[in-house]
N, C-alpha and C positions, 0 to 999 in steps of 0.2 A: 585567557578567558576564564572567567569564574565560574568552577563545576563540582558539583552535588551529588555525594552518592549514600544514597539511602538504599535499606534492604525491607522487604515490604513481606509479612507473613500470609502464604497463601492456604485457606482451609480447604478449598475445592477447586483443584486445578482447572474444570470443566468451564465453570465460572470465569477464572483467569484471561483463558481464551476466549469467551464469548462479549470481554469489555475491550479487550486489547486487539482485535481483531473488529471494532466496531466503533469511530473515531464519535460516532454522535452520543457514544456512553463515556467513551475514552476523559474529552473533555469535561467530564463534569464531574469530575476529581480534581482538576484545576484551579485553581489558589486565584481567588479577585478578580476572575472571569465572566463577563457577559456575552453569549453569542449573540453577533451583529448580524449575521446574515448567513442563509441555509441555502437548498439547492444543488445547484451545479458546484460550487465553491462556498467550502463552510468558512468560515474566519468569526476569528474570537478577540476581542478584546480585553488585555489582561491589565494591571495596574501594578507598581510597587510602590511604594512610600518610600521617599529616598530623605530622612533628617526633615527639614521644614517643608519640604515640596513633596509630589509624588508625580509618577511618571507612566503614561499608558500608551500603549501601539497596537494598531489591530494589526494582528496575525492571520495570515492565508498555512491552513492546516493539510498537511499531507503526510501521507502513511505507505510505508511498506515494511515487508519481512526479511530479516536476515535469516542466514543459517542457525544463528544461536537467539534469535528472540526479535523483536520489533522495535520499530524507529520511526516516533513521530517528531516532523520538523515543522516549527513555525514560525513565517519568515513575515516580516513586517517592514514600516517601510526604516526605522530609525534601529531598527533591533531583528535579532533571532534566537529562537528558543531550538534545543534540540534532545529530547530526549530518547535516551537507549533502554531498553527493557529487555530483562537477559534472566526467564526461569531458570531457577534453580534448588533441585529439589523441593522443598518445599516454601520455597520463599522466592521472593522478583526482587533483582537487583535493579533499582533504576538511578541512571545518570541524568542527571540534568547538567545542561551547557548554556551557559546564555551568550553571548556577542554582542556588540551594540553601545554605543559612543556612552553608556554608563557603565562600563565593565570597570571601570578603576573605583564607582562607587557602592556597586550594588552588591560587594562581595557578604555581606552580614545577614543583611537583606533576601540575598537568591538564595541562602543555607535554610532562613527560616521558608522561606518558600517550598523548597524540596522538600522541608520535613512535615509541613503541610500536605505540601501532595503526596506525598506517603501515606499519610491517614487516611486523607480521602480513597485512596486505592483501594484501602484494606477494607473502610468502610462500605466501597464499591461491591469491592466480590463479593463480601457478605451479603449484602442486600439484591443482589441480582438473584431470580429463584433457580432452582435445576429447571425450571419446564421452559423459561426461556428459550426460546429460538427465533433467529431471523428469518424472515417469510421469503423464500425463495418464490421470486416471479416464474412463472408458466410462459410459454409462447417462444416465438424465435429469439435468440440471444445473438446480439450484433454489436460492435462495435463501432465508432464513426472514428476511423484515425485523422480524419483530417480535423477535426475537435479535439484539441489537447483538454480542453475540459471533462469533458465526456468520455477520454479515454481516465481521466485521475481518479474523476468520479465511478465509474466501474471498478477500479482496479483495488477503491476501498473494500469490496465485496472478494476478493481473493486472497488466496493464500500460495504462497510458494513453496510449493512440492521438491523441486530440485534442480540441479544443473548442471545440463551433459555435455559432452565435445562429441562431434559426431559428425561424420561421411555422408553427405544424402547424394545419392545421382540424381541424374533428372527424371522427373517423371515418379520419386519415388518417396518424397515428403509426408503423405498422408500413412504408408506403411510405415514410415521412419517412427512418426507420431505414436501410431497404435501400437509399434513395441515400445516407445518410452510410457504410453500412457497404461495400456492395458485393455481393459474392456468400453474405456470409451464413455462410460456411464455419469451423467451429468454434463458441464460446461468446464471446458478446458481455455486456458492461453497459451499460445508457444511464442515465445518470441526468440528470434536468433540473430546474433550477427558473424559474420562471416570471419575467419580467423585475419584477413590482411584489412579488416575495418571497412572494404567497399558495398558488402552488401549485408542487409536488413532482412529478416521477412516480422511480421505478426500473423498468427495465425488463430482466429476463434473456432472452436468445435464444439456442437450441443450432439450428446448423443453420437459420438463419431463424424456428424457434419458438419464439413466444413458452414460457416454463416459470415466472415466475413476476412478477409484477407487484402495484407500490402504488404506492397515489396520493393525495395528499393536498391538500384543497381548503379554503382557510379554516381549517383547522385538523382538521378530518374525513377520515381516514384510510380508505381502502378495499385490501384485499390481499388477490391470489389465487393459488393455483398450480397446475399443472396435472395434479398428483394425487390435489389436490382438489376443484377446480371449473371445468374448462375452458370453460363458459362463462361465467364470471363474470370469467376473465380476459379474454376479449372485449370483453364488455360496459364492462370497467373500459377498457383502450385505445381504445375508441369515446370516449367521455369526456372521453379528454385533446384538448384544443386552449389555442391561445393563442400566445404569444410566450415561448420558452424557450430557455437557455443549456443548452446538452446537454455533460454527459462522455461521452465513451466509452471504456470500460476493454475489452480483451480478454482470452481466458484465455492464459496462457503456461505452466502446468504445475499440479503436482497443488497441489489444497486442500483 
């Protein structure tokens, strides 16, 4: 697969994170791209000129954090982009990968590309001011698991904290939480799955409370939230035990 790595000079790390951490900024660094469509599912349309023709695929955009930096994939229906974002000191290493039934022609092609979106990045942080800040919504904060949508689109708004192995008994999930998490202050995600792969939990917390949880056991799913059945989210958290590899995403701005 044909892959591009460029290193991109950062002046204001602050900056750095408030474009890469925000896919509706992210994109517009992007080389020959028009967004087709916003919402629930952003997707972008990008183009390369390939010799006499040129060639475009709209991409459905998704975002999450590694431990070493951020990784946005976009997946189309002829093609996939996937690029790695890795700070370093004071520079962003970014890979680009393409895939996609022109990978034998587009190798000249994707190199000028990358080194396009390298400028624009740089151009990016620059221009974005220190006062910048995403608007954090007010109110209950809930997730709908049975919307895969709605869970991608939220999860643009967080950042991953870290990732633990961990004993919960039963009955004792929410204290397991408050020692990974701490004082509990803002909107948390837990997500865990169980070390033999049969059981699941998601957990949201505003402020220490619980607002919405699912869990799945063998294959049987249970989900609640707290507008609509606050004891059933109880009931569902008593449940969980076991041996679990926990994420923890925090919120970092609006979703």
């Amino acid at each position: 697969m044909p892959t591009a790595v460029e290193r991109v000079k950062v002046s204001d790390p602050e900056n750095l994170e408030r474009v890469l951490l925000n896919p509706e900024l992210f994109i517009r660094a992007i080389p020959n791209s028009t967004v087709v469509s916003e919402g629930g599912e952003l997707r972008l349309r990008i183009g390369f000129k390939l010799f006499v023709f040129s060639a475009k695929d709209d991409y459905t955009v998704t975002f999450y954090t590694e431990r070493n930096g951020y990784v946005y994939e976009f997946k189309g229906r002829k093609s996939a982009l996937t690029f790695k974002l890795r700070p370093e000191k004071n520079e962003l290493v970014v890979e680009a990968i393409y895939d996609g039934r022109l990978k034998r022609l587009i190798g000249l092609e994707f190199r000028k590309f990358a080194e396009q979106l390298a400028e624009n990045l740089e151009a990016l942080f620059m221009e974005i001011p220190p006062a910048f800040r995403r608007r954090v919504e007010e109110g209950t904060f809930e997730v709908d698991f049975e919307n895969p949508q709605d869970f991608k689109r939220k999860l643009y708004g967080f950042l991953l904290e870290k990732t633990e192995e961990v004993l919960i008994s039963e009955g004792t999930l929410l204290q397991v939480a408050k020692h990974l998490i701490g004082d509990f202050k803002g909107v948390y995600y837990l997500s865990g799955t169980s070390t033999d792969g049969k059981r699941r939990f998601q957990l949201v917390l505003q402020d220490g409370k619980p607002t919405s949880v699912r869990y799945v056991d063998d294959g049987k799913s249970r989900i609640a939230r707290l507008s609509l059945n606050p004891s059933e989210i109880e009931r569902i958290i008593k449940d969980v035990a076991g041996d679990f590899v926990i994420n923890i995403w925090r919120k970092v701005g609006r979703v």
